[in-house]
PDB file of N, CA, C and O in Angstrom, chain B, residues numbered from 101:
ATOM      1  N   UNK B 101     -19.207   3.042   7.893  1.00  0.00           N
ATOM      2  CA  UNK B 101     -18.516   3.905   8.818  1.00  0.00           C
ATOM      3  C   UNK B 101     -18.130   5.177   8.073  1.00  0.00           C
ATOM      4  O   UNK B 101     -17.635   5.221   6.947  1.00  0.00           O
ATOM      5  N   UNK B 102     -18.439   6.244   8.892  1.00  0.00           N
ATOM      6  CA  UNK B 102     -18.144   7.370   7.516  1.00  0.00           C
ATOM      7  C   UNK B 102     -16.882   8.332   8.545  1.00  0.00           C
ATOM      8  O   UNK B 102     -16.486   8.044   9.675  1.00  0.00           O
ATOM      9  N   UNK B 103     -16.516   9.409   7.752  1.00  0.00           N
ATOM     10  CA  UNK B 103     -15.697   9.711   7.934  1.00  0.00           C
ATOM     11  C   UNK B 103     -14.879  10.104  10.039  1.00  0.00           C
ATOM     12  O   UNK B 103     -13.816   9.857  10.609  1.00  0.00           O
ATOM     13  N   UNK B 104     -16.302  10.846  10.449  1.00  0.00           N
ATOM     14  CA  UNK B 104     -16.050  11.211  11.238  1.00  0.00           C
ATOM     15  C   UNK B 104     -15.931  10.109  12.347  1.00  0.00           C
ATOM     16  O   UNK B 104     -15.005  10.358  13.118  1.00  0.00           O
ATOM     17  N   UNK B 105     -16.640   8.920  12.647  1.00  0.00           N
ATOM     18  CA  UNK B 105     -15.889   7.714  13.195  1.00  0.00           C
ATOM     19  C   UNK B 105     -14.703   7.303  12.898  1.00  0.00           C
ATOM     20  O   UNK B 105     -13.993   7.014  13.860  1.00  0.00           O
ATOM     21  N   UNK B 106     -14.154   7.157  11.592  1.00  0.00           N
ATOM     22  CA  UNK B 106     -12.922   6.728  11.646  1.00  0.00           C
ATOM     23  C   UNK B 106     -11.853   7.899  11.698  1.00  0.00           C
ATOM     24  O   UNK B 106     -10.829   7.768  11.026  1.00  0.00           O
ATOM     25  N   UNK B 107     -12.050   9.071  12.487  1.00  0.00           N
ATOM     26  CA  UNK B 107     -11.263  10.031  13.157  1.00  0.00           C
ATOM     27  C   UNK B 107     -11.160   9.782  14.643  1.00  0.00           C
ATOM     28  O   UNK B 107     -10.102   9.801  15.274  1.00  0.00           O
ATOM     29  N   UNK B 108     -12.351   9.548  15.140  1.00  0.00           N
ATOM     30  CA  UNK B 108     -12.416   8.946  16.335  1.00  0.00           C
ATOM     31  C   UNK B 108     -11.572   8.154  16.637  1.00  0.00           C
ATOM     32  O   UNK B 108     -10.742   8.257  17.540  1.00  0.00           O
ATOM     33  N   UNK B 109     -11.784   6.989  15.624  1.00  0.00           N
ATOM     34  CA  UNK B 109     -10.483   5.793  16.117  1.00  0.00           C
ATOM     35  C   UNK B 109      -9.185   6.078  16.250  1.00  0.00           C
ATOM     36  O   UNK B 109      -8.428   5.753  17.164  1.00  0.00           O
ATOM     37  N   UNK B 110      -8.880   6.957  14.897  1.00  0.00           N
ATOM     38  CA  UNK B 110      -7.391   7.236  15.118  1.00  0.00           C
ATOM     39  C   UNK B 110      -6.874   8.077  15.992  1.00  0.00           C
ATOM     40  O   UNK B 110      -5.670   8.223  16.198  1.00  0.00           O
ATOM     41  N   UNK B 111      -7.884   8.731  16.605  1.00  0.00           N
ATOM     42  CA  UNK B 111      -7.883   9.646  17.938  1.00  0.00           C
ATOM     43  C   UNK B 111      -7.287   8.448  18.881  1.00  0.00           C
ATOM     44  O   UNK B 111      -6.101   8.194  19.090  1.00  0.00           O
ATOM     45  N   UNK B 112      -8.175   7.942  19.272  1.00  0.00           N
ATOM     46  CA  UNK B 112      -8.355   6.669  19.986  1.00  0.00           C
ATOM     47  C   UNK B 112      -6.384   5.664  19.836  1.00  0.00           C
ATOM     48  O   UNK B 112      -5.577   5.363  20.715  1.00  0.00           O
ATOM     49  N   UNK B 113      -6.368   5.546  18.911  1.00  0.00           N
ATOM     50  CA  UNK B 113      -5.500   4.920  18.779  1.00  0.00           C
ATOM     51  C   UNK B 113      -3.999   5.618  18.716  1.00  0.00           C
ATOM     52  O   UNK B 113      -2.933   5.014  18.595  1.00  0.00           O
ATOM     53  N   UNK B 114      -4.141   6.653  18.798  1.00  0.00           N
ATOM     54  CA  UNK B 114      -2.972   7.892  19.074  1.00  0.00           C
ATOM     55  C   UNK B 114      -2.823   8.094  20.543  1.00  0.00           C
ATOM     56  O   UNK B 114      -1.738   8.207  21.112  1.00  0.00           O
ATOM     57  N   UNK B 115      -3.920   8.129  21.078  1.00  0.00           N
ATOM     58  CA  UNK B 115      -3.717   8.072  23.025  1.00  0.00           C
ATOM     59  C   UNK B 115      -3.233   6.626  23.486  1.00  0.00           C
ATOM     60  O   UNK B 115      -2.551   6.532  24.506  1.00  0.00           O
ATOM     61  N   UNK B 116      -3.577   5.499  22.746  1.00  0.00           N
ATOM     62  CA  UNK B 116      -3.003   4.218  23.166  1.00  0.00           C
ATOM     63  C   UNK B 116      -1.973   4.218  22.578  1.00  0.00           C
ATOM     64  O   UNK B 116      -1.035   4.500  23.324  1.00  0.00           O
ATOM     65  N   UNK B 117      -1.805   4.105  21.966  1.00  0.00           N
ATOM     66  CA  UNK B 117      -0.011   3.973  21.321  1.00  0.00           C
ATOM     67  C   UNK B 117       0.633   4.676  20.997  1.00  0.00           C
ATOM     68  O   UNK B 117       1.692   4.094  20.761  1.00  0.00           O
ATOM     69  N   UNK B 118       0.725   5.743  20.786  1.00  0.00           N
ATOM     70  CA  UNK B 118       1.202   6.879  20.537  1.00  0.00           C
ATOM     71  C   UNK B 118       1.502   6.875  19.033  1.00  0.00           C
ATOM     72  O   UNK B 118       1.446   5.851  18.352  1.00  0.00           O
ATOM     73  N   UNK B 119       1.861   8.220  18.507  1.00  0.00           N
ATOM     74  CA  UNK B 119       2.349   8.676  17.624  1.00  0.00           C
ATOM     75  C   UNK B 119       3.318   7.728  17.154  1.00  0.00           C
ATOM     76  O   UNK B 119       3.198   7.658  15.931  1.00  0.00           O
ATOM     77  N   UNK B 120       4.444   6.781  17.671  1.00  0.00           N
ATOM     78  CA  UNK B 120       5.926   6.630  17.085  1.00  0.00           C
ATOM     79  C   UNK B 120       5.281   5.161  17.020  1.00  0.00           C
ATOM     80  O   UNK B 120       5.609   4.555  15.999  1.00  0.00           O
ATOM     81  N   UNK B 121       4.413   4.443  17.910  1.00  0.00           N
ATOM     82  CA  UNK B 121       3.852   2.993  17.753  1.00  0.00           C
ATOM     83  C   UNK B 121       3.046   2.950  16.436  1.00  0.00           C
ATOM     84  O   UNK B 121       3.195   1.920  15.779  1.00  0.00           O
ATOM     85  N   UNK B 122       2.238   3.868  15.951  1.00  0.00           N
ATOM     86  CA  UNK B 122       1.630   4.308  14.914  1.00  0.00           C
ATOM     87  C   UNK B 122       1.976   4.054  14.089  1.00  0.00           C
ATOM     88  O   UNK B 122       1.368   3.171  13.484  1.00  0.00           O
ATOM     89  N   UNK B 123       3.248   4.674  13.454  1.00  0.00           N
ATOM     90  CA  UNK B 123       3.961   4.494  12.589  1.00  0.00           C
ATOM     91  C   UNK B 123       4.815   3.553  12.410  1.00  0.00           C
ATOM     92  O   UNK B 123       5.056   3.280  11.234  1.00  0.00           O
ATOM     93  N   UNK B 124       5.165   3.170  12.936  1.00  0.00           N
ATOM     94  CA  UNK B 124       5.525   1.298  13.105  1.00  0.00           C
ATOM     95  C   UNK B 124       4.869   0.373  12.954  1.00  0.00           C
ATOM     96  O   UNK B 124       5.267  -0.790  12.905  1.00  0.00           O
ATOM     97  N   UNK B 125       3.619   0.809  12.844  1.00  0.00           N
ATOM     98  CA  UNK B 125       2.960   0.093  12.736  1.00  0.00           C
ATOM     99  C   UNK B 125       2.606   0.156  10.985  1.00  0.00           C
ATOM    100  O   UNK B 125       2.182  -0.658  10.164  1.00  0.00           O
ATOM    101  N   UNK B 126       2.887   1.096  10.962  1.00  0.00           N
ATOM    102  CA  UNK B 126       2.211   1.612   9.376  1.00  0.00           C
ATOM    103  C   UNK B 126       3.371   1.146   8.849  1.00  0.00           C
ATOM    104  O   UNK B 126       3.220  -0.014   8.463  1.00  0.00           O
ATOM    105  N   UNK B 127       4.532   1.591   8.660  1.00  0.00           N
ATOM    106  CA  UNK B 127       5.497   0.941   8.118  1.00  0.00           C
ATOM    107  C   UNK B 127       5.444  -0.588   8.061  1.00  0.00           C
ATOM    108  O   UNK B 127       5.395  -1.073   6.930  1.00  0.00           O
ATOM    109  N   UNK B 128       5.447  -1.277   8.927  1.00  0.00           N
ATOM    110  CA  UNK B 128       5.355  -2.854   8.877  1.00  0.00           C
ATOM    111  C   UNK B 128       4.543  -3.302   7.798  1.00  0.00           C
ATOM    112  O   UNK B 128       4.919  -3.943   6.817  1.00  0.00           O
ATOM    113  N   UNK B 129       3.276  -2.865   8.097  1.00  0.00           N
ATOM    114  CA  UNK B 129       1.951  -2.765   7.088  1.00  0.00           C
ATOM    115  C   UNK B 129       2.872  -2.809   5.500  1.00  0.00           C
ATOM    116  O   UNK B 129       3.179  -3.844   4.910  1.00  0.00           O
ATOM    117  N   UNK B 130       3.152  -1.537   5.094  1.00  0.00           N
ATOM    118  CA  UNK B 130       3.761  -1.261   3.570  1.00  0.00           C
ATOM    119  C   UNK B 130       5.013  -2.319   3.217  1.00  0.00           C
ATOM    120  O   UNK B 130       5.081  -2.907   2.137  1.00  0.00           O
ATOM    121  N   UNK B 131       5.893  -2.455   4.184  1.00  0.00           N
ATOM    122  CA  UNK B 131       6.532  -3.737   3.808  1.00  0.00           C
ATOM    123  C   UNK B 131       5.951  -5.016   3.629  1.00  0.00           C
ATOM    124  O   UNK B 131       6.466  -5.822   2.854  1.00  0.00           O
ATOM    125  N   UNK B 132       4.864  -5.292   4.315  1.00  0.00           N
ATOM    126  CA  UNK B 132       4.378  -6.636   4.030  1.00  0.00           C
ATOM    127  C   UNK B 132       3.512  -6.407   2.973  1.00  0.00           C
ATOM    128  O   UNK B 132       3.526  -7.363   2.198  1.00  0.00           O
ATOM    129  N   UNK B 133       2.664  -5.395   2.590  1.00  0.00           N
ATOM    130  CA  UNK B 133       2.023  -5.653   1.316  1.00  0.00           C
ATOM    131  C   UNK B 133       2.739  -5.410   0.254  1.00  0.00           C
ATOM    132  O   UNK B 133       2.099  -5.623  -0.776  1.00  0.00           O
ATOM    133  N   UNK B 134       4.292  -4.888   0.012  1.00  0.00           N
ATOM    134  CA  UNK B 134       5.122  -5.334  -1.056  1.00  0.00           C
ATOM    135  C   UNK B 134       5.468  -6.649  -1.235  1.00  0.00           C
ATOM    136  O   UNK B 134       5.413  -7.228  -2.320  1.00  0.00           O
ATOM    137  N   UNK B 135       5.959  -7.320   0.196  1.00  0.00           N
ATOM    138  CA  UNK B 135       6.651  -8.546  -0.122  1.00  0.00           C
ATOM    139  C   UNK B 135       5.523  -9.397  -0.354  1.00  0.00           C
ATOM    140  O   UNK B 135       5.777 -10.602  -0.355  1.00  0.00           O
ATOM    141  N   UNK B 136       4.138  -8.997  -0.585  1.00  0.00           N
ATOM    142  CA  UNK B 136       3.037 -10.277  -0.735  1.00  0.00           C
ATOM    143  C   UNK B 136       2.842  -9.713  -2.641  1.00  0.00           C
ATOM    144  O   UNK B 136       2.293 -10.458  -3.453  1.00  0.00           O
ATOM    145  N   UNK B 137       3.251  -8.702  -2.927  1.00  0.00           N
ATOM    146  CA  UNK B 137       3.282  -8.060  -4.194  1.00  0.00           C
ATOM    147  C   UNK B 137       4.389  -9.259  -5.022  1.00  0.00           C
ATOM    148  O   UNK B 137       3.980 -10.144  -5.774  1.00  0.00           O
ATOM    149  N   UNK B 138       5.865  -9.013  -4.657  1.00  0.00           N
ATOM    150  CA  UNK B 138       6.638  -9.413  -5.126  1.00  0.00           C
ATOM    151  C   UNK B 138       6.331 -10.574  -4.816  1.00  0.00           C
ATOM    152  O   UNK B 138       7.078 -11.279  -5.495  1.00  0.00           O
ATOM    153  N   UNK B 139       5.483 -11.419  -4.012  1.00  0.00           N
ATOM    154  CA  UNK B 139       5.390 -12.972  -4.251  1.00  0.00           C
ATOM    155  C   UNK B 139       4.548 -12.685  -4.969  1.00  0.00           C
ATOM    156  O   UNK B 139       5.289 -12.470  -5.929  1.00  0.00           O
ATOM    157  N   UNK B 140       3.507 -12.471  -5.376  1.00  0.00           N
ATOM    158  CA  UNK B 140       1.939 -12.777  -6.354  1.00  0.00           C
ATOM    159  C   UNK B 140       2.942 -12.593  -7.443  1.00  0.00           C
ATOM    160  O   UNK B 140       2.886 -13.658  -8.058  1.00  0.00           O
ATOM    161  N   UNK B 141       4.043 -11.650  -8.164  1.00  0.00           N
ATOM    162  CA  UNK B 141       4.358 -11.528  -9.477  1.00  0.00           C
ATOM    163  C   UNK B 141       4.987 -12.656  -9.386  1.00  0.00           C
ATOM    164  O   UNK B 141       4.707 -13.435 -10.298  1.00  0.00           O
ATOM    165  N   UNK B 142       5.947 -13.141  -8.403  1.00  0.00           N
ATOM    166  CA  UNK B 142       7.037 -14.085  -8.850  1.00  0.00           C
ATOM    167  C   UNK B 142       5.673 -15.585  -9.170  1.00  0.00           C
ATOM    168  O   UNK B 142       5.651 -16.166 -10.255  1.00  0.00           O
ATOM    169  N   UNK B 143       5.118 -15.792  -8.516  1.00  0.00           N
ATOM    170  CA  UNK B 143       4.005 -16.952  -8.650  1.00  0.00           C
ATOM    171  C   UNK B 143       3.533 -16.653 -10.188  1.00  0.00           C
ATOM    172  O   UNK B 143       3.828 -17.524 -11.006  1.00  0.00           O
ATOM    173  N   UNK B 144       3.021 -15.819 -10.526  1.00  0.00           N
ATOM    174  CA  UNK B 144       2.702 -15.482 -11.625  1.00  0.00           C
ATOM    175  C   UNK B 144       3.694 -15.598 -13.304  1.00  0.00           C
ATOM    176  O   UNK B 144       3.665 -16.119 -14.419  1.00  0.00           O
ATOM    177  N   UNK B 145       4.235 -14.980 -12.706  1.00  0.00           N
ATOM    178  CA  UNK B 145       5.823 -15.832 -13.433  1.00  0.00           C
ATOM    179  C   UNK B 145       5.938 -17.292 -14.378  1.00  0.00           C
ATOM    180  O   UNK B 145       6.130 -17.570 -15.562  1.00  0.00           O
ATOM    181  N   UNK B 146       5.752 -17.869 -13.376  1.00  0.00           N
ATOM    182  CA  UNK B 146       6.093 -19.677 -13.010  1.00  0.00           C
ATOM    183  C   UNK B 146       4.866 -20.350 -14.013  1.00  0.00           C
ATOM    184  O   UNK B 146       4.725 -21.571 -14.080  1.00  0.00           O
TER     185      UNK B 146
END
């Protein structure tokens, strides 16, 4: 998939959810791949 399709989508996905769902969405995203961070170190740890 090269660049200009995945503009499309986020086109696409800016008319369905808007701008503020977007980012809620993105945020959620960055919290969960920390807290899967801070589990892999703490496992690692042990």
């Amino acid at each position: 998939m090269g660049p200009f399709e995945l503009g499309i989508i986020v086109i696409i996905g800016l008319f369905l959810f808007g701008a503020g769902r977007i980012a809620a969405v993105g945020n959620g995203l960055g919290r969960a791949t920390r807290e899967f961070e801070r589990g892999r170190e703490e496992a690692e740890e042990q």
